[in-house]
N, C-alpha and C positions, 0 to 999 in steps of 0.2 A: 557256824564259825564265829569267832570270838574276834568283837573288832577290833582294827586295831589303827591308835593314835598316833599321829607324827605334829611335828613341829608346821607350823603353813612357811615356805619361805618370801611367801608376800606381806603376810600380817602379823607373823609369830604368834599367833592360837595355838596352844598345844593340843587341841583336840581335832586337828583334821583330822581327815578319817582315810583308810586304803577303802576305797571306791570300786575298785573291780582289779582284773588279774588276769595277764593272758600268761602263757608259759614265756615270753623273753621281757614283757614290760608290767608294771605295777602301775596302777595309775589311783591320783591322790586328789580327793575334792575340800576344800574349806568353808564351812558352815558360817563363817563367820564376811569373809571378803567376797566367796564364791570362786576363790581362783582355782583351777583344776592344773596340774600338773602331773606328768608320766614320770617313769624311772626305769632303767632297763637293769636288765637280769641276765648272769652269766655263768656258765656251767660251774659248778667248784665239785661236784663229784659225782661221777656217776653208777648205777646199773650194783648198787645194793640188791641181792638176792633175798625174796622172804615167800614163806608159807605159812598157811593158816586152814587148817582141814583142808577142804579141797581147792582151795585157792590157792596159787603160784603168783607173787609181782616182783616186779622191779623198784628199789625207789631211784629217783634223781633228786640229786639236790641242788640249788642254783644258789650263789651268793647272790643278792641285792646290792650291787652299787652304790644307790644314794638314794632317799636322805639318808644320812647317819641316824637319823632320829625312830628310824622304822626299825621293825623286826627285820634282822640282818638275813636270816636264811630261810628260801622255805624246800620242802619236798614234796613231791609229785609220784605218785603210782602210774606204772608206765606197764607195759606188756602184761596186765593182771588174765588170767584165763582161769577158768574151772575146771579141775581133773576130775573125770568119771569114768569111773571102767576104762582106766587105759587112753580116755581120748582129752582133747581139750579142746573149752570152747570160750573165744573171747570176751571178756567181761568192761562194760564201759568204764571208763575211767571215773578215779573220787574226785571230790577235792581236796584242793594243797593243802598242808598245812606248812603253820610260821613258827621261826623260832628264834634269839638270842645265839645258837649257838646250831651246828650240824646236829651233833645230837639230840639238841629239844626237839628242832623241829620235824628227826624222825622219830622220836617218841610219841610227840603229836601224831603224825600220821598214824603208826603203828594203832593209836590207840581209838585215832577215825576208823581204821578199816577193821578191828576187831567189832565198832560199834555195826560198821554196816553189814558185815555178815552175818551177826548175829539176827538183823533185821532178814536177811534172804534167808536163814535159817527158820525164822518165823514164821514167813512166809510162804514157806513151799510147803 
């Protein structure tokens, strides 16, 4: 995943960094002061339908709240399963991707989960 920088609003370093990511809060560390700060996250659209060979998911997208200074949206693959012969069977989730706008950040995604099936396609 591609890091990504915000403003600190302790020290104004532009290079804090997004530190980790649960699905409703973003949470932000500063390399420079060490202050750590959360940010919460709010549905803005959901239950985008996509396939890909035998893959079926969902995406969600959440707007990002605050900072202003962070990538505004990201998406999430939610119900992904494998079709085979008729059946399915659940597939663990990716990760998110971020984006500037609803679209980037499901083209991001899109373009995460083409890489990772191509890997289970290798694979098998």
């Amino acid at each position: 995943m591609a890091v990504t920088f915000v403003r600190c609003p302790a020290c104004g370093l532009a290079r804090a960094v997004l530190a980790f990511n649960r699905v409703s809060r973003l949470y932000f560390f500063c390399p420079r002061c060490q202050h750590v700060w959360d940010t919460p996250a709010k549905p803005h659209s959901t239950s985008y339908s996509r396939r890909i060979g035998d893959y079926v998911y969902d995406i969600n997208i959440h707007e990002i709240t605050q900072p202003a200074t962070a990538a505004r949206f990201y998406a999430k693959v939610v119900n992904m399963v494998r079709v085979e012969a008729g059946q399915t069977a659940q597939v663990d989730e990716l990760h998110d991707a971020y984006g500037a706008t609803p679209d980037e950040a499901v083209t991001n995604l899109e373009a995460a989960v083409k890489e990772w099936v191509k890997k289970q396609t290798r694979s098998n």
